[in-house]
Backbone as JSON Lines, residues from 0, in Angstrom:
{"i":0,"aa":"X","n":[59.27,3.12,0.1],"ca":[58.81,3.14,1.47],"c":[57.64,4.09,1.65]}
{"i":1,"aa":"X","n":[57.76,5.23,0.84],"ca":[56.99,6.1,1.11],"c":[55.49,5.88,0.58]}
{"i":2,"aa":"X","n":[55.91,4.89,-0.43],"ca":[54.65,4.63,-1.29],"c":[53.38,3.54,-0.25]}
{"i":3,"aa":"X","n":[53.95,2.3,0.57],"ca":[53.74,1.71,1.15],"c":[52.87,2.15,2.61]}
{"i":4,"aa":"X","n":[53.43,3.54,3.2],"ca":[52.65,4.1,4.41],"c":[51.61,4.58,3.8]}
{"i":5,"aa":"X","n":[51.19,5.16,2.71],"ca":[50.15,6.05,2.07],"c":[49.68,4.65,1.82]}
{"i":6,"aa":"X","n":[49.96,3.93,0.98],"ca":[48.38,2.8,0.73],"c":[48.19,2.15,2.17]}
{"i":7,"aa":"X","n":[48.58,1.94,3.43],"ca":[48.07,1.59,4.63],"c":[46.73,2.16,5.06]}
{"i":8,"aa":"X","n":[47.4,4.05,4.87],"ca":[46.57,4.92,5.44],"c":[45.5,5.53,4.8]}
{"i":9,"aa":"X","n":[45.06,5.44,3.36],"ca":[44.72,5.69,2.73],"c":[43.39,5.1,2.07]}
{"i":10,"aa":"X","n":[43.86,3.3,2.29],"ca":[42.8,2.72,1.47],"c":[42.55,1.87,2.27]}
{"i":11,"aa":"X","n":[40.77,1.51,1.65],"ca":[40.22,0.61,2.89],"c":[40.63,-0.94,1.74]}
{"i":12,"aa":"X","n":[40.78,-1.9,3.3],"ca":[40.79,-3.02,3.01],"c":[39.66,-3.83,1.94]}
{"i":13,"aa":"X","n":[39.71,-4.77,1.57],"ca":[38.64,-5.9,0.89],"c":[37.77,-6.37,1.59]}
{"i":14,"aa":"X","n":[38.33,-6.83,2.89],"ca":[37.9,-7.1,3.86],"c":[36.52,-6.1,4.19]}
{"i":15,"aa":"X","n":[37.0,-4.73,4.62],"ca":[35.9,-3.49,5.06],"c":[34.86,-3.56,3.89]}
{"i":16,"aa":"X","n":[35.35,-3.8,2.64],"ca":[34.36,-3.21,1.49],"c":[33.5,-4.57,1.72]}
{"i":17,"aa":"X","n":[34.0,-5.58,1.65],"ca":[33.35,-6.68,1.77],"c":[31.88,-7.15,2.45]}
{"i":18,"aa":"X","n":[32.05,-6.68,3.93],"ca":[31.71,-6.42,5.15],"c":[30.39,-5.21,4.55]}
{"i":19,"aa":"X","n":[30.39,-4.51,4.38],"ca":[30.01,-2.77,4.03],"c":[28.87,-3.59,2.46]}
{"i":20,"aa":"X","n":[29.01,-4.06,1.7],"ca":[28.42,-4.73,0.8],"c":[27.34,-5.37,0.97]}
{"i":21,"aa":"X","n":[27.62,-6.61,1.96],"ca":[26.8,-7.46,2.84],"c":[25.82,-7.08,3.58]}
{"i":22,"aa":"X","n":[26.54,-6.23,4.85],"ca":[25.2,-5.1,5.43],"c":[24.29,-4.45,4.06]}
{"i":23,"aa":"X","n":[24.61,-3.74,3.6],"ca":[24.12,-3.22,2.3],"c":[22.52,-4.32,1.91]}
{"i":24,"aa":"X","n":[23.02,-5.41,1.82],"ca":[22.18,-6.22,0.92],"c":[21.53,-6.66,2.26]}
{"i":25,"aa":"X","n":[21.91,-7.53,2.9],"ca":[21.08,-7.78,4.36],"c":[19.9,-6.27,4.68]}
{"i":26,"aa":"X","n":[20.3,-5.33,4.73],"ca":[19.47,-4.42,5.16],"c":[18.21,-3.86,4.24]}
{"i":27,"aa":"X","n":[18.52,-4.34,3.26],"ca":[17.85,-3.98,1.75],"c":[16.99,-4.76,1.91]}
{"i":28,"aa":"X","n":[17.64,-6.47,2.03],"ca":[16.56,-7.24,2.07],"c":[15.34,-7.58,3.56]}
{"i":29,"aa":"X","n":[15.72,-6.83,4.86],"ca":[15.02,-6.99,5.3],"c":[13.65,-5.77,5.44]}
{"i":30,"aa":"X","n":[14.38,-4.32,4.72],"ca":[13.26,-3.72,4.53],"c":[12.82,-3.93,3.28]}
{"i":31,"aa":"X","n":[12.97,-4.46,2.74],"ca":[12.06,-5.12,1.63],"c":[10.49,-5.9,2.09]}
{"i":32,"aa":"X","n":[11.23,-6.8,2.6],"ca":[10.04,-7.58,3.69],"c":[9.17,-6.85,4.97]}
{"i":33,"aa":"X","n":[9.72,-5.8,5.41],"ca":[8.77,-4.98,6.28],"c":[7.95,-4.24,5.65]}
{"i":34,"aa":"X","n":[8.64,-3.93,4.61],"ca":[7.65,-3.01,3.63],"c":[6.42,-3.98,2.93]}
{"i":35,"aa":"X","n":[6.78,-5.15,2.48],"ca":[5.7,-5.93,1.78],"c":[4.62,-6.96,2.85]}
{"i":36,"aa":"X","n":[5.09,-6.7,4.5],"ca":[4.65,-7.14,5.25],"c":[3.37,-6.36,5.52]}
{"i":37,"aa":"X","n":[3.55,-4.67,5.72],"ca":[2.87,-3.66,5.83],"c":[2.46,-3.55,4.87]}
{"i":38,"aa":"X","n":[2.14,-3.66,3.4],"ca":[1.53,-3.04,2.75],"c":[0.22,-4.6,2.7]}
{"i":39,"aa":"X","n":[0.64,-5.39,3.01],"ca":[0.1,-7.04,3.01],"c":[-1.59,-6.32,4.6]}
{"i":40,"aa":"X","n":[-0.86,-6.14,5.53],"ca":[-1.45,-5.81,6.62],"c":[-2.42,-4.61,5.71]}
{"i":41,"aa":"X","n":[-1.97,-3.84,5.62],"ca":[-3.36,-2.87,4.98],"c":[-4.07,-3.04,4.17]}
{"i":42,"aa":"X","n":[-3.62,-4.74,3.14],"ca":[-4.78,-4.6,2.06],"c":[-5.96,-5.4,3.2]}
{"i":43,"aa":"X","n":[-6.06,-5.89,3.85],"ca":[-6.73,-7.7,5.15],"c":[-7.05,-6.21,5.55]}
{"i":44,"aa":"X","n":[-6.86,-5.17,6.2],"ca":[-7.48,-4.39,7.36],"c":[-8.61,-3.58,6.25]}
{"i":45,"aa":"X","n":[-8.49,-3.34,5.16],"ca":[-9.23,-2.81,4.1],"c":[-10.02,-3.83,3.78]}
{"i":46,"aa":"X","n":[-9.84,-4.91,3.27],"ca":[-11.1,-5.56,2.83],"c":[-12.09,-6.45,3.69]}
{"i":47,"aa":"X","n":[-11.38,-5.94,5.07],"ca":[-12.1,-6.63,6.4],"c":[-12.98,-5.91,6.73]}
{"i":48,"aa":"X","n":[-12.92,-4.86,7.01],"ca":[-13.36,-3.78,7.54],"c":[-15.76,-3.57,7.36]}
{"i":49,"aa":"X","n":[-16.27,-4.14,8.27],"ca":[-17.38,-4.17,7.87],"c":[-18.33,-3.41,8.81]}
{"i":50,"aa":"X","n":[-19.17,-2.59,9.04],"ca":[-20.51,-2.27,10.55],"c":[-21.1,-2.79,10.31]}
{"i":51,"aa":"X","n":[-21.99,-3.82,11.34],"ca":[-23.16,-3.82,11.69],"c":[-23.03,-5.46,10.95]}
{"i":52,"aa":"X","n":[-24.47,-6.17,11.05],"ca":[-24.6,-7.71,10.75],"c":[-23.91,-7.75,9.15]}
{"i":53,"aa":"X","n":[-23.49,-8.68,8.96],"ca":[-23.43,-9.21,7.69],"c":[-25.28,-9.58,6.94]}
{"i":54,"aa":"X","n":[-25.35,-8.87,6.0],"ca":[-26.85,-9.45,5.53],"c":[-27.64,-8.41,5.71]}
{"i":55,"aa":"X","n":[-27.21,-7.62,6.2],"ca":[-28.46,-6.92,6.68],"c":[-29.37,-6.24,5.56]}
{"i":56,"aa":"X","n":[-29.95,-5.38,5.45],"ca":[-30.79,-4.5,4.43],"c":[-31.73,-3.68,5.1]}
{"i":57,"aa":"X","n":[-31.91,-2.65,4.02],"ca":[-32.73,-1.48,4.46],"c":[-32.91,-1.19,2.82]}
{"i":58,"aa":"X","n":[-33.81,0.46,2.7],"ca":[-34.25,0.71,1.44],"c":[-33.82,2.33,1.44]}
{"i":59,"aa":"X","n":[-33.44,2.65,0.15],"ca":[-32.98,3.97,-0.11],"c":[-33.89,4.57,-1.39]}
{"i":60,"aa":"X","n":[-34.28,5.62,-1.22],"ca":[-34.86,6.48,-2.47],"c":[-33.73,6.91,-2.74]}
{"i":61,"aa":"X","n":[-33.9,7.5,-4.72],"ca":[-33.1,8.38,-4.95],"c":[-34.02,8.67,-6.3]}
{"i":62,"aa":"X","n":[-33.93,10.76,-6.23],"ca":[-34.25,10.86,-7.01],"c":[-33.43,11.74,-7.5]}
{"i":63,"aa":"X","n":[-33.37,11.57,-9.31],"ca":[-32.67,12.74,-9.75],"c":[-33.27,13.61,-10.62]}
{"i":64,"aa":"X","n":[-33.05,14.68,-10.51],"ca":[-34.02,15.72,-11.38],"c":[-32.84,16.04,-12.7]}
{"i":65,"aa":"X","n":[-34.06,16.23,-13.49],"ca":[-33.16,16.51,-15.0],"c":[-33.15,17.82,-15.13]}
{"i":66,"aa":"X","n":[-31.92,18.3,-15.72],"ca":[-31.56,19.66,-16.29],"c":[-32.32,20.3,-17.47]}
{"i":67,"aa":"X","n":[-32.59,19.23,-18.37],"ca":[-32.67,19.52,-19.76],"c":[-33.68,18.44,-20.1]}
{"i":68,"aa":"X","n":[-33.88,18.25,-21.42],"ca":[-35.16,17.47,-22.06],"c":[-34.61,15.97,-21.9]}
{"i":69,"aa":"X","n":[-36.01,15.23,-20.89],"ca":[-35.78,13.77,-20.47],"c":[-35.82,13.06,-21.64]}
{"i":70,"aa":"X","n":[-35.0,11.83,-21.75],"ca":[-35.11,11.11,-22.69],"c":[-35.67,10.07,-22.46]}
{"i":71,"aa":"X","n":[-36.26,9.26,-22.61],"ca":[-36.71,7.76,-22.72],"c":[-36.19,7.16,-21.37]}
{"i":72,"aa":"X","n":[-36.88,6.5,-20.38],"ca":[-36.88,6.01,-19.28],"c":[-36.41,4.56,-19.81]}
{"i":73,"aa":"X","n":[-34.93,4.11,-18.56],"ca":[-34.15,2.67,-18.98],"c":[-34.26,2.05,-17.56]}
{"i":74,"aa":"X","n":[-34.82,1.2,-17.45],"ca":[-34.68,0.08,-16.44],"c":[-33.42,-0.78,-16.6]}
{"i":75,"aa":"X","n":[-33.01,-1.01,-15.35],"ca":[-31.55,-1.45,-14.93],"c":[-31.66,-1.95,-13.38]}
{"i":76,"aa":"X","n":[-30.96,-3.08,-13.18],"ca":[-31.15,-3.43,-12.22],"c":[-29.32,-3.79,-11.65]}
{"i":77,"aa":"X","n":[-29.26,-3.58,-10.84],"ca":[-27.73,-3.96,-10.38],"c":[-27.32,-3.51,-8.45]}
{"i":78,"aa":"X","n":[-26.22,-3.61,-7.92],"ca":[-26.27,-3.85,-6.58],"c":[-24.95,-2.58,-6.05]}
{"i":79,"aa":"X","n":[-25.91,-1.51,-5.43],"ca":[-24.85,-0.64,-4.64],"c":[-24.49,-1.1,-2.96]}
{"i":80,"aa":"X","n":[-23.08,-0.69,-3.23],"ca":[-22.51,-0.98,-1.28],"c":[-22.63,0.52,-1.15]}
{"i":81,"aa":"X","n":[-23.12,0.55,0.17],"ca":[-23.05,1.98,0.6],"c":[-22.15,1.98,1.86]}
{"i":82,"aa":"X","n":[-21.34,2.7,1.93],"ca":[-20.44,2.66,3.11],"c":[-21.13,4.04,3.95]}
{"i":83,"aa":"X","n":[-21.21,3.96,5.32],"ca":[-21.53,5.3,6.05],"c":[-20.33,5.37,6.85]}
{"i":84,"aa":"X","n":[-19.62,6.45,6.81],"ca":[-18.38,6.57,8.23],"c":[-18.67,7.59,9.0]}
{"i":85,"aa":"X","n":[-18.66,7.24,10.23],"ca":[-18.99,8.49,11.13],"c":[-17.58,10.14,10.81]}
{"i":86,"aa":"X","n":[-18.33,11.18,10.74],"ca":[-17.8,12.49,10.81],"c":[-16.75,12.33,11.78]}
C-alpha cells in the first residue's frame, strides 16, 4: 500500500512527459524558422541597400606615395564600389 501512494505522488505521468516533449519540439521548431526568417530579412536589406541613381559616375584621384625604392610601374585596370555613409 505504501509503495502505491509514493509512485502517485512522486512520479510524473507518460502522459505529462509526453505533452512536455512535444512543446519541446514545436517550440524548437518554430524558433528555428524565426531565426532563419530574420537572418533571410538581413541578407535582402544588405544587398538592397543603394544612394542616389543607379548608374551614376563621377571620378576619383588617388595617389600613393612610396616609402622606399619604386619599382617598375604596372597598369591594371579593374572596378571599385565606393560606399559613402553619413557620420
Amino acid at each position: 500500500m505504501e509503495e502505491d501512494i509514493s509512485n502517485k505522488q512522486g512520479d510524473i505521468s507518460n502522459k505529462t512527459i509526453v505533452v512536455l516533449v512535444i512543446l519541446t519540439v514545436l517550440i524548437s521548431i518554430l524558433s528555428t524558422l524565426v531565426t532563419l526568417n530574420e537572418v533571410s530579412n538581413i541578407r535582402l536589406q544588405s544587398t538592397h541597400t543603394r544612394v542616389g541613381s543607379v548608374g551614376s559616375t563621377g571620378k576619383v584621384s588617388l595617389e600613393i606615395a612610396a616609402s622606399g625604392p619604386v619599382a617598375e610601374p604596372v597598369n591594371s585596370a579593374g572596378y571599385v564600389t565606393l560606399e559613402i555613409s553619413p557620420k
